[in-house]
Structure formats: structure tokens, C-alpha cells
N, C-alpha and C positions, 0 to 999 in steps of 0.2 A: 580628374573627374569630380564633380559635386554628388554629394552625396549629406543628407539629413537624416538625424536620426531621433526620435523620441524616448529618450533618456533616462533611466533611474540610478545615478549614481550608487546608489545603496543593493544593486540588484550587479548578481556576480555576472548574470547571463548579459546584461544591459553592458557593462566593464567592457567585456571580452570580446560582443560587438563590435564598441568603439573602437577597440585595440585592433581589429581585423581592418576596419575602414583605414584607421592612422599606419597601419605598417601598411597596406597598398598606397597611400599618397591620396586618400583620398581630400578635399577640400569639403571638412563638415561642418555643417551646422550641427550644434545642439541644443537640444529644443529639450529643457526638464520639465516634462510634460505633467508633474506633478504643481510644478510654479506654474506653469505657462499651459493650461489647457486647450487643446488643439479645440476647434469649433467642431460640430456634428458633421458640417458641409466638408470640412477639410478631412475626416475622417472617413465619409463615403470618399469624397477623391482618393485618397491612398487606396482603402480599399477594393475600389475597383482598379483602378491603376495596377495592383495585384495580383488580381483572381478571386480575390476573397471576398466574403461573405461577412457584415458586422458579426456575427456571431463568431465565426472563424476568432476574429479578433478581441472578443471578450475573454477576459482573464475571469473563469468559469471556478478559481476557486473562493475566489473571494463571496461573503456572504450576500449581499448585494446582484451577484449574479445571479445566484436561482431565483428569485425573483421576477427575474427577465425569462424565467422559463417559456412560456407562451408568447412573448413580445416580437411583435414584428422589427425589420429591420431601422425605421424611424424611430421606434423608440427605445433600441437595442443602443442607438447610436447617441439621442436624447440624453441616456444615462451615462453614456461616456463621458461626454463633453460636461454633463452636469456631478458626475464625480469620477476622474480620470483614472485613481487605483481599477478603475474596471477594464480598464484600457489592455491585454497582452505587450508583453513590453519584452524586446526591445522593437519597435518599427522602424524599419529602414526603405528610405527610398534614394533611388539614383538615376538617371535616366533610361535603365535599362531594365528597370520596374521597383517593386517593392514587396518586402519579404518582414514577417515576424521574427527577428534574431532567435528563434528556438528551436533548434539547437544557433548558439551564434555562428557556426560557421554555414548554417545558409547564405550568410550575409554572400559567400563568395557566387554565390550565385549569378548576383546583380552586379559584381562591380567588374 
């Protein structure tokens, strides 16, 4: 199974993701979405691919998120792509959908 994940090495929850895809056999990319900033477009795909909601997927404790308090979903996603720490991390998608690694063992959800 392919399976992509948007990555924070530095992040235990991000880790423990990975390690749930690689002990299923999963074929991952990793995508250190901190080096490698997903686009806005690619950001609404996941998250509707999903269920979710940009907001869903904003990492609400970082200072930069209140901010987006009132923001529609364009520019919820604007500010992802233009500074990624806003991003909820870990994001996983597989062909059988895509899940916020939080708790990581959502992950087994999708795979």
C-alpha cells in the first residue's frame, strides 16, 4: 500500500505515525512539510479527501492561529501553505483516505 505522510521529524506524534505506516509495509513517502511546503490546493485535496475541514487541520496552538480566528476556509489554508508550523501534523493519506496522525494510531484507520 502507498501511503504519504507529512512529516515533522522533531514531533514524537509525527515519529510514531511513521513507525505505524513502516511496521504495516506501508510504501511511504515523506514529505518534511516544514522544508517542503505542501501548496494551499494540495492542502484543500487532503483535506477533503478526508472529511475535514482547513480548520480541522490548523495546529490552533501556535500563535499565528488565533489570528485565523474569523478566517474563512481560503485563507485558513493561505496561511498554511505560507507558514506550514500551522499545518496539524502528522497528515496521512492512503488510498483509503486521510487522517491527522493524532492520536497516531488513527493512522490504522486508513491503512
Amino acid at each position: 500500500m502507498k501511503a504519504m505522510i507529512l512529516h515533522n521529524p522533531r514531533c514524537s506524534k509525527s515519529r510514531e505515525a511513521l513507525a505505524l505506516l513502516n511496521e504495516a509495509g506501508a510504501d511511504v513517502t515523506v514529505i518534511e512539510y516544514l522544508k517542503t511546503p505542501p501548496t494551499a490546493e494540495e492542502l484543500a485535496r487532503l483535506y477533503a479527501k478526508g472529511g475535514l475541514s482547513p480548520r480541522d487541520g490548523l495546529r490552533k496552538a501556535e500563535a499565528a492561529a488565533k489570528t485565523l480566528a474569523t478566517a474563512d476556509d481560503a485563507m485558513v489554508l493561505a496561511a498554511m501553505a505560507a507558514d506550514p508550523i500551522l499545518i496539524e501534523r502528522p497528515l496521512v493519506e492512503t488510498p483509503k483516505g486521510v487522517v491527522i496522525g493524532r492520536p497516531p494510531e488513527a493512522v490504522r484507520s486508513i491503512l
